[in-house]
Structures are given as structure tokens and as C-alpha cells.
C-alpha positions in Angstrom: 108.7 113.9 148.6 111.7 114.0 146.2 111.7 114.9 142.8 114.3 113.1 140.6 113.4 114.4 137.3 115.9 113.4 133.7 115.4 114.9 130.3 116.7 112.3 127.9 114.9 114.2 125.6 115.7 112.7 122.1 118.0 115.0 119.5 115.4 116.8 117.5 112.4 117.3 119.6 113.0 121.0 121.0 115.4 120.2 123.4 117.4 123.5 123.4 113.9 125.3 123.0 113.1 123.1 126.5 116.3 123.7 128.4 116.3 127.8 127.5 112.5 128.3 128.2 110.9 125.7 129.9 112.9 123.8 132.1 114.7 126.4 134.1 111.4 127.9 135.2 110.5 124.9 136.2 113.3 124.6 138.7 112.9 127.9 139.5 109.1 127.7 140.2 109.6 123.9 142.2 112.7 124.8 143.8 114.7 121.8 142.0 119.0 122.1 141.1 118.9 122.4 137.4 121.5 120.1 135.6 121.8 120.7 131.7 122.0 123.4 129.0 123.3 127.0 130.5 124.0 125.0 134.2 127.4 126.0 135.7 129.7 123.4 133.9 131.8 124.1 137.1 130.1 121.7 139.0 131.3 118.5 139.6 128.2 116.9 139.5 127.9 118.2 135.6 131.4 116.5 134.8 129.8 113.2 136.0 126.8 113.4 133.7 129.6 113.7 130.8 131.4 110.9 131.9 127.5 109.5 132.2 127.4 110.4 128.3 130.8 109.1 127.4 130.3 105.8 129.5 127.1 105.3 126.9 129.1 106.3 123.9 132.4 104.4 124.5 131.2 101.6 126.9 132.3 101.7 130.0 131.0 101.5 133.3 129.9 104.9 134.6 129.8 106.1 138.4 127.3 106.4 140.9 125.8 109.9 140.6 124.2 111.6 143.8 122.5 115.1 142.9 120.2 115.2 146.0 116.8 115.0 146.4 115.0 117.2 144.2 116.7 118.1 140.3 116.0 117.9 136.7 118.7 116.7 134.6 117.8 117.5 130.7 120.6 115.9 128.8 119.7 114.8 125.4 123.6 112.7 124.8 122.3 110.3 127.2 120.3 108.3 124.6 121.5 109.8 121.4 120.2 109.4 118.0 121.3 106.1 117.6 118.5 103.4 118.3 121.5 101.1 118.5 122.2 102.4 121.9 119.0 103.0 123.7 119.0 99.9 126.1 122.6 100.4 127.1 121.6 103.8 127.8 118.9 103.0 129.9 120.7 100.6 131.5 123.2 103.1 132.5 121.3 105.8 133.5 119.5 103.6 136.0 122.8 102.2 137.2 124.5 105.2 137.6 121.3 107.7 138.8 119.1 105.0 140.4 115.6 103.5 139.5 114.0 106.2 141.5 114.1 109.1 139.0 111.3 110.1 136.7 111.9 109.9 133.3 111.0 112.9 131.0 111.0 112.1 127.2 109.6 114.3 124.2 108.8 112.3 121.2 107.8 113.4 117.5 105.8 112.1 114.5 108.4 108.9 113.5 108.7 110.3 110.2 109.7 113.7 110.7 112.1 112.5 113.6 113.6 110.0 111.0 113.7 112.9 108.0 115.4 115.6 110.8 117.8 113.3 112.1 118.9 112.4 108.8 119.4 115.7 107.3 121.3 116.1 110.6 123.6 113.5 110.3 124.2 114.9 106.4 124.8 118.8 107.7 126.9 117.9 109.8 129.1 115.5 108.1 129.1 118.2 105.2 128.3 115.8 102.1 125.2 114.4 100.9 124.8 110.1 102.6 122.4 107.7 100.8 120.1 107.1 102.8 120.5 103.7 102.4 124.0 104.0 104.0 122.7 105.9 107.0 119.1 104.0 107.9 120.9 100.5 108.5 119.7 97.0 109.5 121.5 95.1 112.0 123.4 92.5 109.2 124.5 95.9 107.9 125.1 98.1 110.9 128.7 96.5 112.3 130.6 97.3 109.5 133.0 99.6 110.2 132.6 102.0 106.7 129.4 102.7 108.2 129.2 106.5 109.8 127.2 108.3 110.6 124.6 105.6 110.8 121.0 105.2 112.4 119.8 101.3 113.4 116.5 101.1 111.8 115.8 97.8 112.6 116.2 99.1 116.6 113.9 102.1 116.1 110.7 101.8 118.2 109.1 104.1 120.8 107.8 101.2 122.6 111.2 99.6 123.6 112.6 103.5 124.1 110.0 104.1 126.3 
């Protein structure tokens, strides 16, 4: 039996706690290729899950990936922060990974997710955003004077899920 295991882990949720701690032993313990934080970015099959990630990002069509029989990708750029882009990611993952992997997600309280990614998006832009100017509805969300920005009206577990 195969095990085709991805990590979309959302940003926020211990990912980098996951990948240094968990997720290795994992591999280690059920004999699975590891593909994610601390992997050898050598490998080819690393450079397609960034083209993976930038095919989600800047929509275009990724490639088929084949990484065998038994791995756990743990990748959280392949859904993002961005609610806006969760069914084109899906869509793409399956496209370019198949419909036979298992899906691995670790989800917060929506609040705290919301608050985290939101200071997030503040830090790292180094100024202060209204929230109002970050947590967006879709009449709102194609306007180009609009970054960083997070589609509110997109955000639900159910449809990420």
C-alpha cells in the first residue's frame, strides 16, 4: 500500500514546529522520502513543488509531479494565507500530484488564525494596515491598491477542507 501524504498545512499553525520535529520522524519511522522544510533543495523533485507554489501564485498550469509511492510533502505555499486562492490550489495540487494522496491539514481557532495572520501581514510589510484594508470582501478585493490583503468573504474551513 502507498502512502502519498501532503502538508498544506495553513501559515500559522506550527508548520515549521511540524516539519523540524514531527514530520521527519515520521518519514524516518514509516520509511517515506521527506519533501519540505530542511529536504535537499537539490532535488529535482523539490524544484517542481516550487514551480507547484508559483503555478498557484501566478496562474499557470503546473506539471505532473511523480515522487513515488510512499512520501510526505509538507509545504505550507501551496494554499497560502489567502482564502482567495484555496480552490485554485486545490485544484492544482490534485492536477499536478494526483487524486490519490492524502491530505494533511492543521487548522486553528478562526480567530486567532485571523488575528496571527494579520499581525503577519503588518510585520512583514513593516507599517501598521487597517484592518479594514487587509480583511476584504470580494467587491473590494480586485482593486489593485489592495496588498497585502486576506478575502474574508472566502474564509471557511468547510470549503478549505
Amino acid at each position: 500500500m502507498s502512502n502519498k501524504i501532503i502538508h498544506i498545512g495553513l501559515p500559522k499553525t506550527s508548520t515549521t514546529h511540524l516539519q523540524n520535529n514531527v514530520l521527519k520522524k515520521i518519514c524516518e519511522i514509516e520509511n517515506l522520502s521527506y519533501y519540505g522544510k530542511q529536504s535537499d533543495y537539490t532535488l529535482s523533485a523539490n524544484h517542481k513543488l516550487f514551480h507547484l507554489k508559483y503555478s498557484i501564485a501566478y496562474d499557470f498550469e503546473p506539471e505532473k509531479i511523480n515522487l513515488g509511492e510512499n512520501y510526505l510533502v509538507s509545504h505550507e505555499g501551496l494554499t497560502g494565507t489567502d482564502p482567495f486562492y484555496w480552490e485554485k490550489a486545490s485544484q492544482k495540487i490534485n492536477k499536478s500530484l494526483g487524486d490519490d494522496v492524502q491530505i494533511l491539514m492543521v487548522l486553528r481557532d478562526p480567530v486567532t488564525f485571523l488575528n496571527s495572520v494579520y499581525m503577519e501581514a503588518c510585520i512583514s510589510k513593516g507599517y501598521f494596515i487597517k484592518p479594514e484594508r487587509y480583511f476584504l470582501e470580494n467587491k473590494n478585493y480586485l482593486l489593485p491598491d489592495n496588498y497585502p490583503k486576506f478575502n474574508i468573504e472566502k474564509f471557511s474551513y468547510i470549503n478549505l477542507i
